[in-house]
C-alpha positions as CSV (number, residue, x, y, z in Angstrom):
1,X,96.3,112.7,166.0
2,X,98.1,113.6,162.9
3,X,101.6,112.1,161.9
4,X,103.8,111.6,159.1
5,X,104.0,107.7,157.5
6,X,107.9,108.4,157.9
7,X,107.8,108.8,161.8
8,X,105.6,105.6,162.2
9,X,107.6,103.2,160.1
10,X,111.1,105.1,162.3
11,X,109.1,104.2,165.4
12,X,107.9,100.9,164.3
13,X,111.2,99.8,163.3
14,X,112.7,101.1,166.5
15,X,110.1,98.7,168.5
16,X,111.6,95.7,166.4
17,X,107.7,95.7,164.8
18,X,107.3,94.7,161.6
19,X,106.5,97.4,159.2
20,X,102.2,98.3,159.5
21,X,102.3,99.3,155.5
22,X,103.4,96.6,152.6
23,X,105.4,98.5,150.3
24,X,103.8,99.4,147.2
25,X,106.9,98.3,145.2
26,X,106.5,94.9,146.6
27,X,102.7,94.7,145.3
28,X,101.9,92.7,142.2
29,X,100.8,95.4,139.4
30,X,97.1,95.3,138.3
31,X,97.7,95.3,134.7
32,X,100.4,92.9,133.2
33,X,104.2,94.2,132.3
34,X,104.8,94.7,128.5
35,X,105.8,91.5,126.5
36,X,109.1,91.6,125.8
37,X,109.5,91.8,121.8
38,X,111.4,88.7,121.5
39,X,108.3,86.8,123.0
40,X,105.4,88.5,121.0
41,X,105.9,85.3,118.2
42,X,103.3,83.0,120.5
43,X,101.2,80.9,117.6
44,X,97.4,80.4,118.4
45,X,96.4,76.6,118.8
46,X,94.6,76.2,115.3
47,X,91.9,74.8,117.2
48,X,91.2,77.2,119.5
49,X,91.6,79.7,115.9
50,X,89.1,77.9,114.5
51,X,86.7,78.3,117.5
52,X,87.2,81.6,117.5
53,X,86.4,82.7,113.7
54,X,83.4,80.2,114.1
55,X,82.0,82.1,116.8
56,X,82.0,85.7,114.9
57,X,81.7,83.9,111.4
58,X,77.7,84.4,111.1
59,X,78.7,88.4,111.5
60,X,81.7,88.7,108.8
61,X,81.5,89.6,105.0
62,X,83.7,91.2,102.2
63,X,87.4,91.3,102.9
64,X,89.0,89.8,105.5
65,X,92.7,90.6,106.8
66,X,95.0,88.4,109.2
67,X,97.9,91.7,110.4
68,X,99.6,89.1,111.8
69,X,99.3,86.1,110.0
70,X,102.2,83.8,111.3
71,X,101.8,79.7,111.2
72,X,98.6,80.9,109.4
73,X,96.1,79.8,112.7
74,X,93.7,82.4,112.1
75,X,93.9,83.1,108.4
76,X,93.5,78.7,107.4
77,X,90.5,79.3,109.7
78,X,88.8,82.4,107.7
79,X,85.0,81.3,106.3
80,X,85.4,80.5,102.9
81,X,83.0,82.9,101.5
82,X,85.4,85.9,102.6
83,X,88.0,87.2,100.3
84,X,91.4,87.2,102.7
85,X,94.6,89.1,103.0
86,X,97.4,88.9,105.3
87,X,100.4,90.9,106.5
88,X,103.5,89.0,108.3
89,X,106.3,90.8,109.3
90,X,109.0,88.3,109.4
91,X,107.5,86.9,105.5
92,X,108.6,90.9,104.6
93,X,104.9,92.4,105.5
94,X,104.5,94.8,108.3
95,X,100.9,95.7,108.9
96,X,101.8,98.9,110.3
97,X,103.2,100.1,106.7
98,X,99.8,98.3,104.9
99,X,97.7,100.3,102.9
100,X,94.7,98.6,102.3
101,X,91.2,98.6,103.5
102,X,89.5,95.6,105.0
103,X,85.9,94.8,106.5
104,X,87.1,93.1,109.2
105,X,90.4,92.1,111.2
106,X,91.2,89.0,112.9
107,X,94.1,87.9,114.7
108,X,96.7,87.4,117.6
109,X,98.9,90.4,117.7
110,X,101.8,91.2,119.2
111,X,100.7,92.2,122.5
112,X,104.0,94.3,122.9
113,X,102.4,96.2,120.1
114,X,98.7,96.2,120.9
115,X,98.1,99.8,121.1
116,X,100.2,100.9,117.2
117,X,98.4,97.4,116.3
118,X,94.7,98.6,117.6
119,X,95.3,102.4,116.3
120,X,96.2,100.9,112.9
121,X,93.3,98.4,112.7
122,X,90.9,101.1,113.2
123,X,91.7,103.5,110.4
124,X,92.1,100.2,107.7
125,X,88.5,98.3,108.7
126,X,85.0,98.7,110.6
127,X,85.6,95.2,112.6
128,X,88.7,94.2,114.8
129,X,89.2,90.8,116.6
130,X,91.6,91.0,118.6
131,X,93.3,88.2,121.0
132,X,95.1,89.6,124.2
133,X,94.5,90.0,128.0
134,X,91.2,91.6,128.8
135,X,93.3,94.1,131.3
136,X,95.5,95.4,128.1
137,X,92.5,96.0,126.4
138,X,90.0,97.8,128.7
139,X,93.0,100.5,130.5
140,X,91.0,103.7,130.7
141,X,93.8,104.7,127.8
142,X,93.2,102.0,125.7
143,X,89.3,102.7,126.2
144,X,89.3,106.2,125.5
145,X,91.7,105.3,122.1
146,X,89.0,103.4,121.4
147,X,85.7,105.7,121.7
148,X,87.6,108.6,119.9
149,X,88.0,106.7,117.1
150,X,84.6,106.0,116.9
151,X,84.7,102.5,118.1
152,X,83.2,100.3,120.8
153,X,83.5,97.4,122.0
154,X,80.9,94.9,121.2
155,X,81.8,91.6,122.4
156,X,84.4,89.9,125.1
157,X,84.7,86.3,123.9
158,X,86.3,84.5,127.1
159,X,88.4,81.0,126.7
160,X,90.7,78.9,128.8
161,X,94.5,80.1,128.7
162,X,96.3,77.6,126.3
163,X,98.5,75.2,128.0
164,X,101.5,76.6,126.4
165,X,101.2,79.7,126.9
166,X,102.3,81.5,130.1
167,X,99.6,81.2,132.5
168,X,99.3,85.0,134.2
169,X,96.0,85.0,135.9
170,X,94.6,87.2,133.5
171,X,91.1,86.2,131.6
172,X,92.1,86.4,127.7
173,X,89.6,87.2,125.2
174,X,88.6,88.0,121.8
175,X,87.5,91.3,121.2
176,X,84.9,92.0,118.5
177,X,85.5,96.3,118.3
178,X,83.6,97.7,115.9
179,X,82.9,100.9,114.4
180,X,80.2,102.8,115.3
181,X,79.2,100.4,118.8
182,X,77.7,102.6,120.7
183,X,75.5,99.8,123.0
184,X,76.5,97.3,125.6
185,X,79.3,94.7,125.9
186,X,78.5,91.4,125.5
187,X,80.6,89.2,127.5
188,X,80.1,85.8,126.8
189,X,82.6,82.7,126.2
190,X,83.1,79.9,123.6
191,X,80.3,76.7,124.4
192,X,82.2,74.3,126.4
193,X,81.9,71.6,123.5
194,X,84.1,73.6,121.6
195,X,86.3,75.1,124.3
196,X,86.7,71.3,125.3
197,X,87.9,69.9,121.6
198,X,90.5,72.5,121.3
199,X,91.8,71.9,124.9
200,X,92.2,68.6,123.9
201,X,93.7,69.3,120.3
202,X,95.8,71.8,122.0
């Protein structure tokens, strides 16, 4: 028997049944709403910065660039035997007007901005690490931005949501994308010694 969804929710409703389809409107959306711009200023815990530019330090050389540098979390953080740069926008430095070439970017970026922030990062440097909901950054969009620039992703770095931050349900990683991947993803997550002490620095 064939009908129209209109006629069964009319004929439901005029049974006094409740409705046999949850509106889709009503449904939580997979991937998270944009970040308003007036929230995008969330500072990293230092430790869990720290952590994080441990983890990928064995991997980094030359120039190093923080696009959105902040309290300074990530960039205090950078190995010592990297030259560093940094951009800031509110210290009059807008990464997205930057000119310079790095070997590899590291930071937090405003997630509001992820896409003009990942498009950017991939014409100034062969290695991005980027910070941000693992749904924002693996939409088939966001994947296929990826791949035609000649990028892939080579590492999802998992760790605990800080406590200060808003808790959304959605796993946050750091993204190691890098020019030129063309192999699996490693998904893997910081050793719970280390995940632990920034917790508990946090």
């Amino acid at each position: 028997m064939r009908g129209e969804l209109a006629s069964l929710l009319a004929y439901t409703q005029l049974l006094g049944m409740a409705a046999p389809i949850a509106s889709i409107s009503s449904k939580r959306r997979l991937i998270p709403a944009s970040n308003a711009p007036e929230r995008d200023r969330v500072m990293t815990p230092p430790a869990l910065a720290r952590a994080i530019c441990e983890h990928f330090a064995p991997h980094m050389h030359g120039l190093i660039l923080d696009p959105a540098r902040g309290d300074g979390a990530f960039y205090d953080h950078f190995p010592s035997h990297l030259a560093k740069d940094w951009c800031e926008i509110t210290d009059g430095s807008d990464f997205l007007a930057w000119q310079g070439q790095a070997d590899w970017i590291v930071t937090n970026p405003p997630w509001s901005r992820l896409a003009d922030f990942m498009v950017k990062a991939m014409n100034c440097a062969d290695n991005i690490v980027f910070v941000a909901p693992l749904p924002n950054l693996t939409t088939k969009a966001r994947l296929r931005t990826i791949h035609k620039a000649g990028f892939g992703i080579a590492e999802l770095l998992q760790f605990e949501t800080p406590r200060e931050w808003p808790q959304s349900g959605f796993q946050l990683v750091a993204a190691w994308i890098r020019r030129g991947h063309a192999g699996a993803c490693r998904f893997t997550s910081l050793e719970a010694s280390a995940s632990n002490s920034w917790l508990r620095a946090a």
